[in-house]
N, CA, C and O of each residue as an XYZ file, in Angstrom:
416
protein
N     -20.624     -8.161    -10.897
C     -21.738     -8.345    -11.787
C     -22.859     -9.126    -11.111
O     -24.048     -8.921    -11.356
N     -22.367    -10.117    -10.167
C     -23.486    -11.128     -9.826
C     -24.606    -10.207     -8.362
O     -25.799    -10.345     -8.093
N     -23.463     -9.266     -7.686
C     -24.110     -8.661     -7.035
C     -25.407     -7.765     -7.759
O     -26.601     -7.844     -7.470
N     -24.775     -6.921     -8.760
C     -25.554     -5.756     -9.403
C     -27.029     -6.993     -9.976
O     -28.183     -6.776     -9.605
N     -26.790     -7.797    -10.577
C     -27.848     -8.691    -11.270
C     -28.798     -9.067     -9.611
O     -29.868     -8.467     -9.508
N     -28.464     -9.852     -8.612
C     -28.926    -10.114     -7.529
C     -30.051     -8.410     -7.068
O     -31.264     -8.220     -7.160
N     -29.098     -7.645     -6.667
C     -29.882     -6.242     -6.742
C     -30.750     -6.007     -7.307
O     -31.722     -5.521     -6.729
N     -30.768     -6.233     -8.578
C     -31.716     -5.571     -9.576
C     -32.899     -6.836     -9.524
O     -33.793     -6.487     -8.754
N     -33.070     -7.712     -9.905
C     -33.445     -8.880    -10.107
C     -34.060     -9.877     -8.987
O     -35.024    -10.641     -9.025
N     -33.164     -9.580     -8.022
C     -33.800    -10.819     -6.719
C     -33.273    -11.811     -6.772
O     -33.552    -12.701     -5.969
N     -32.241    -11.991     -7.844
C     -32.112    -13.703     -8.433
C     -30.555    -13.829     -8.557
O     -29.741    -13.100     -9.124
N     -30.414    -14.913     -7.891
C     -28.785    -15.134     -7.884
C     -28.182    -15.366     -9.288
O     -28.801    -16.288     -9.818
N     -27.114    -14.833    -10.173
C     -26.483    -15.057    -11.164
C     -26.645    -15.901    -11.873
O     -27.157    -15.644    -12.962
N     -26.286    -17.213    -11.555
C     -26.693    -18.328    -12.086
C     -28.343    -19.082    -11.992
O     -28.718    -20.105    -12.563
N     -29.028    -18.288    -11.181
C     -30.279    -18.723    -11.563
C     -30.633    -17.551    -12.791
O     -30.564    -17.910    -13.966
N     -30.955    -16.351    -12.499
C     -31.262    -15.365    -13.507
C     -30.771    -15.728    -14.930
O     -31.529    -15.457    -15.861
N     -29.241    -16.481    -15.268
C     -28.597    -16.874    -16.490
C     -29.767    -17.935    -17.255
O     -30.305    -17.805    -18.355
N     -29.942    -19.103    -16.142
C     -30.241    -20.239    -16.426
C     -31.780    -19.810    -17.099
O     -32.095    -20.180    -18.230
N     -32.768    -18.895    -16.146
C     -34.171    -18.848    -16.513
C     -34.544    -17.663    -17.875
O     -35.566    -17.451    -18.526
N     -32.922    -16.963    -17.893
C     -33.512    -15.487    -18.862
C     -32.661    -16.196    -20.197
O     -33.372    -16.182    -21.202
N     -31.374    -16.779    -20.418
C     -30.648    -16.526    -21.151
C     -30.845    -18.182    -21.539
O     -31.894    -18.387    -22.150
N     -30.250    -19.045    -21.359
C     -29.496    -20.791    -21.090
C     -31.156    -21.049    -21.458
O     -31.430    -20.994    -22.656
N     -32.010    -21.261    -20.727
C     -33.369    -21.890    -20.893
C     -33.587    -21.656    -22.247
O     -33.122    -22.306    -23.184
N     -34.572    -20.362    -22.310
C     -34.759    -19.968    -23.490
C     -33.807    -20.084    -25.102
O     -34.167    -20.235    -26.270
N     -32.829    -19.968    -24.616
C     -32.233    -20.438    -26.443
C     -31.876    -21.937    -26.668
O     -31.152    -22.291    -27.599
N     -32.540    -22.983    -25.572
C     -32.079    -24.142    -25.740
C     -30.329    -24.841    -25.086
O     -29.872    -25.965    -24.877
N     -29.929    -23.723    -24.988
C     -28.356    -24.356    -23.993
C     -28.668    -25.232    -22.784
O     -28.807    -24.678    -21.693
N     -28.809    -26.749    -22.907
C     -29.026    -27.319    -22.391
C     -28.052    -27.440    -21.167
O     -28.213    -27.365    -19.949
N     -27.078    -27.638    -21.912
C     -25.587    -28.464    -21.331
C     -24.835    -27.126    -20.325
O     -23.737    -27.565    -19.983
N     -24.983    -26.029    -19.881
C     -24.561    -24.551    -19.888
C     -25.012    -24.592    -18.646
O     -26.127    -24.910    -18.232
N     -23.851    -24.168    -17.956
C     -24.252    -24.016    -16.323
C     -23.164    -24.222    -15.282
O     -22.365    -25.158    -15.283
N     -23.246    -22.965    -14.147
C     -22.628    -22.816    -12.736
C     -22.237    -24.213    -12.518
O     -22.793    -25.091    -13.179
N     -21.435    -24.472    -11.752
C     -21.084    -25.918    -10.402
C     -21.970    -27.082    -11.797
O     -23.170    -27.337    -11.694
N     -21.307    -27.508    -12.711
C     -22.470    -28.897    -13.264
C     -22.141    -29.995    -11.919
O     -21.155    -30.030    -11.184
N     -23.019    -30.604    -11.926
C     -22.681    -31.901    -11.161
C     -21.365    -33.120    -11.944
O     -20.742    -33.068    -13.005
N     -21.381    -33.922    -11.037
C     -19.912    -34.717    -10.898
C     -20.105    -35.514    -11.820
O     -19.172    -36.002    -12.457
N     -22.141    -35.950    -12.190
C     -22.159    -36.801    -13.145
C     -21.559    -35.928    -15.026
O     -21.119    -36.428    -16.061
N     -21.708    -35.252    -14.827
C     -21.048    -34.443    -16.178
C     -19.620    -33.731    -16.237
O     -19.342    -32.715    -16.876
N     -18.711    -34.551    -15.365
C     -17.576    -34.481    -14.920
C     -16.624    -34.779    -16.474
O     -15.950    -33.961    -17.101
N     -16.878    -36.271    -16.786
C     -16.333    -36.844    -17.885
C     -16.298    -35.939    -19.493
O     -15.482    -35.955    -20.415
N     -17.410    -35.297    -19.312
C     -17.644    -34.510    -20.333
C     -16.808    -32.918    -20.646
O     -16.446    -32.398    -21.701
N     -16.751    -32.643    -19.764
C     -15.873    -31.355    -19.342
C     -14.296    -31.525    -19.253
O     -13.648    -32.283    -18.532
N     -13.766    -30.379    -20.417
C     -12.684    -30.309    -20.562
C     -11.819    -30.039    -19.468
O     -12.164    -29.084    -18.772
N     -10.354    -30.886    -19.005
C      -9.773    -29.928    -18.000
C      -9.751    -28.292    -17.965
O     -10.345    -27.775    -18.912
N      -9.306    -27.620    -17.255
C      -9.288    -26.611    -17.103
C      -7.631    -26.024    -16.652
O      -7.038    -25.124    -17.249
N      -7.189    -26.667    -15.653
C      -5.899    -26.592    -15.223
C      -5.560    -27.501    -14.069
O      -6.449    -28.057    -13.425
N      -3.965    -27.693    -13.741
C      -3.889    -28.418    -12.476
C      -4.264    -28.285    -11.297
O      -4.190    -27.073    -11.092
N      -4.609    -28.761    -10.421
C      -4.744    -28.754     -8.678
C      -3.529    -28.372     -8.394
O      -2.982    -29.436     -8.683
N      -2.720    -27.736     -8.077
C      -1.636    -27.741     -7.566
C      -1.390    -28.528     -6.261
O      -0.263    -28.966     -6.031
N      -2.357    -28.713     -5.445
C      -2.965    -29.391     -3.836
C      -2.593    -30.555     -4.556
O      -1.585    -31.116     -4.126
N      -3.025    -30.948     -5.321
C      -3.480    -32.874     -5.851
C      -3.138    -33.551     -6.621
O      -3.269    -34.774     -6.592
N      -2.468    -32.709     -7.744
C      -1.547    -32.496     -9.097
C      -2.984    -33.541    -10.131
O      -2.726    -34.523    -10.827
N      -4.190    -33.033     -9.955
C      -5.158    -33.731    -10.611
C      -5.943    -32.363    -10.652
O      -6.342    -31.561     -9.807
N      -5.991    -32.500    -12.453
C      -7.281    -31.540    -12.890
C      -8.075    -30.993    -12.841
O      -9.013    -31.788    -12.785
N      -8.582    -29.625    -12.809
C     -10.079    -29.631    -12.441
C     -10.611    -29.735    -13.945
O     -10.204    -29.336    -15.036
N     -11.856    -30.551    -13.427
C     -13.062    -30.707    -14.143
C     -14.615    -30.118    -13.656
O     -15.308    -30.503    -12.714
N     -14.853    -29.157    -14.553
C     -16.404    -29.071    -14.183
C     -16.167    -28.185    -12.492
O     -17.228    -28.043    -11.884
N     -14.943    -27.649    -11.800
C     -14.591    -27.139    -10.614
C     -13.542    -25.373    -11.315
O     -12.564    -25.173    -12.036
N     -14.395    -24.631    -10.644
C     -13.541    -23.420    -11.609
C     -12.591    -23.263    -11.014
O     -12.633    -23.133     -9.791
N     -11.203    -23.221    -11.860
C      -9.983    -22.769    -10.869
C      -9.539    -21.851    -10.587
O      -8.394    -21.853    -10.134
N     -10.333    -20.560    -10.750
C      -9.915    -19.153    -10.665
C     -10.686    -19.164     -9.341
O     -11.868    -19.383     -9.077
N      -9.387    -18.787     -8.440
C      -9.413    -18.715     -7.085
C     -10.885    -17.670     -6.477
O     -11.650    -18.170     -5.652
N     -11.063    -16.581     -6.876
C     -12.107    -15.437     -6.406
C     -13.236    -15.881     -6.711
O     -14.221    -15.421     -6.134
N     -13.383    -16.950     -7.759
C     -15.105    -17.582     -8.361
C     -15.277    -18.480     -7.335
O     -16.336    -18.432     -6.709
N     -14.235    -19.487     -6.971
C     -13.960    -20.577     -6.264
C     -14.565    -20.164     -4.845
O     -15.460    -20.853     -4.356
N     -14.086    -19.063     -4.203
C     -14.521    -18.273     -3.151
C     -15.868    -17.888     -3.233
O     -16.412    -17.817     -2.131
N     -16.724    -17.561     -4.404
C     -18.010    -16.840     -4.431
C     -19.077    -18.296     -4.650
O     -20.240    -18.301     -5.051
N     -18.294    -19.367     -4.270
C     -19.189    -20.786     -5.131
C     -19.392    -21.031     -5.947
O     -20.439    -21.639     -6.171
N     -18.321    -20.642     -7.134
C     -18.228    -21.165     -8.062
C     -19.164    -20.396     -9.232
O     -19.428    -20.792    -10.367
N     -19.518    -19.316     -8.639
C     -20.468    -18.494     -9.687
C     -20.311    -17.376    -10.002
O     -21.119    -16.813     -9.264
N     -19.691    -16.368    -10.770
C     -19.340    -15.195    -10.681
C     -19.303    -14.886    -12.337
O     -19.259    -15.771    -13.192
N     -19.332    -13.440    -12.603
C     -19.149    -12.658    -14.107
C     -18.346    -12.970    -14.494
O     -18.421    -12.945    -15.723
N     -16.720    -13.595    -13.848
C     -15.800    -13.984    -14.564
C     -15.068    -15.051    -14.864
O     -14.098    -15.360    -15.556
N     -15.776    -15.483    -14.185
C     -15.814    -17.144    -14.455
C     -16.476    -18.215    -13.964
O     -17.442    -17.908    -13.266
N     -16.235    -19.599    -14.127
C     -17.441    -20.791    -13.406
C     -18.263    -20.958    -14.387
O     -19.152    -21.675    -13.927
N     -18.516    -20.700    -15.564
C     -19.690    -21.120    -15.959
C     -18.509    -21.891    -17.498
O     -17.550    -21.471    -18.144
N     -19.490    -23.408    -17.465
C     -19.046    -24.405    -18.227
C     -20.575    -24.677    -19.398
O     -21.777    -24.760    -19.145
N     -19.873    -24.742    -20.566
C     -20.552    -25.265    -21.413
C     -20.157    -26.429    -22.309
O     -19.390    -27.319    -21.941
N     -20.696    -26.372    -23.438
C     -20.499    -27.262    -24.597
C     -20.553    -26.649    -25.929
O     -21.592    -26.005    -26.071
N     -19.716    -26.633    -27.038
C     -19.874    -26.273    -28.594
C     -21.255    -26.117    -28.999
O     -21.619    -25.021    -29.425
N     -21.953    -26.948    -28.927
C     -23.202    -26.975    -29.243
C     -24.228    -26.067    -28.819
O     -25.209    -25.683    -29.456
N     -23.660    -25.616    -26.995
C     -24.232    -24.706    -26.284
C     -24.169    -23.381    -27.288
O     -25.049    -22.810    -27.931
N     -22.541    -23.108    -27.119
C     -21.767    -22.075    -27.394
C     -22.232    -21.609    -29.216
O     -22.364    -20.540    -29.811
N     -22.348    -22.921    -29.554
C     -23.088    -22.264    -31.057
C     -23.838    -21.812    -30.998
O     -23.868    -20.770    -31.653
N     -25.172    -22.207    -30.120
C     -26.732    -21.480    -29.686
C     -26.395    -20.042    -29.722
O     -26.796    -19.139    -30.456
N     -25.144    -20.070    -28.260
C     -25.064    -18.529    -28.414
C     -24.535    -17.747    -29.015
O     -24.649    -16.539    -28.811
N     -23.795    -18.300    -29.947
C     -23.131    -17.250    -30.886
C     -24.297    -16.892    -31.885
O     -24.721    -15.744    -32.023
N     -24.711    -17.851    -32.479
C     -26.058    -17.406    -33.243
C     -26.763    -16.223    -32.396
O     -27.064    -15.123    -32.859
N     -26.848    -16.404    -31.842
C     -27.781    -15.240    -30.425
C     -27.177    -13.967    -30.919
O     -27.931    -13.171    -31.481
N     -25.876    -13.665    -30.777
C     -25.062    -12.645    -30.934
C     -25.536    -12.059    -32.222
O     -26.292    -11.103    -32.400
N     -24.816    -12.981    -33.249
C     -25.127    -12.721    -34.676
C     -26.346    -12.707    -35.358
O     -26.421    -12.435    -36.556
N     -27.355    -13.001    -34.617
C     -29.015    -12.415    -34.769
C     -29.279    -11.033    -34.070
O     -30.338    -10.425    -34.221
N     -28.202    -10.566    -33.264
C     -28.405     -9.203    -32.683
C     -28.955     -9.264    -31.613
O     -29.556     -8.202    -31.446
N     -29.147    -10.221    -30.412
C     -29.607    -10.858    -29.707
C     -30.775    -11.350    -29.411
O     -31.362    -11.358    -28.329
N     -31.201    -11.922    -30.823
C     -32.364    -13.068    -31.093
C     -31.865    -14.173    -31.499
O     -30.856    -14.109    -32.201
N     -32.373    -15.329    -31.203
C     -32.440    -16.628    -32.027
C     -33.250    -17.559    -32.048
O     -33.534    -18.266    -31.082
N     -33.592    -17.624    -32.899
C     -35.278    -18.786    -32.989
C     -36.118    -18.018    -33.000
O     -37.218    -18.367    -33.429
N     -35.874    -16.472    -32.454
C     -37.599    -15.966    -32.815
C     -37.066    -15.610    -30.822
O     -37.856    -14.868    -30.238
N     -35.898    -16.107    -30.011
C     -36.323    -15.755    -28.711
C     -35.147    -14.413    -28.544
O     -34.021    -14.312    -29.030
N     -35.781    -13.640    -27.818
C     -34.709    -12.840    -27.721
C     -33.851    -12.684    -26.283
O     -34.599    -12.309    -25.381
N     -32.596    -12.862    -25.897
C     -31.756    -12.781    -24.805
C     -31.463    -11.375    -24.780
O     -31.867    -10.791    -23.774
N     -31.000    -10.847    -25.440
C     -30.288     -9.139    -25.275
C     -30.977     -8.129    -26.265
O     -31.535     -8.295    -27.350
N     -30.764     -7.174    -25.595
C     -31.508     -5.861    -26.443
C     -30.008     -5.277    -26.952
O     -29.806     -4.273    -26.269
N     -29.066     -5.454    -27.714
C     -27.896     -4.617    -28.475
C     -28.218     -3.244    -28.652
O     -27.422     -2.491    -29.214
């Protein structure tokens, strides 16, 4: 997916997300690799097996992990609050606030 979007677009996955989709409906908190300072905030995910310590805010699905952490099927961390934005999104048919993310 991140290739086909890069192709089409010019724009790496997680930037294209951040400027078309995340910006615009207000998902502040929503985003590729967050930094370490928003570590605390982020739910584990699963063990290190290497470290027997958690990842946080680090995707543990090995093939995302490989692509830097950015890929269609995983790596990207949010928040409820995010995730409400976008469900509203959905259930407006892909409008919300008046912005629109998807053409359904």
């Amino acid at each position: 997916m991140g290739e086909i979007v890069h192709r089409k677009s010019g724009k790496m996955l997680d930037e294209l997300a951040q400027e078309e989709i995340f910006k615009p409906l207000g998902m502040v908190d929503t985003q590729f690799n967050p930094p370490a300072s928003l570590r605390s905030r982020i739910a584990p995910t699963e063990v290190d097996t290497a470290t027997g310590q958690p990842f946080r805010g680090v995707v543990h699905d090995p093939r995302s992990r490989l692509m830097g952490g950015v890929a269609g099927h995983a790596g990207l961390f949010s928040t409820a609050t995010d995730l409400s934005r976008f469900a509203e999104m959905m259930l407006g048919m892909g409008t919300r606030d008046g912005v629109r993310a998807f053409r359904l």
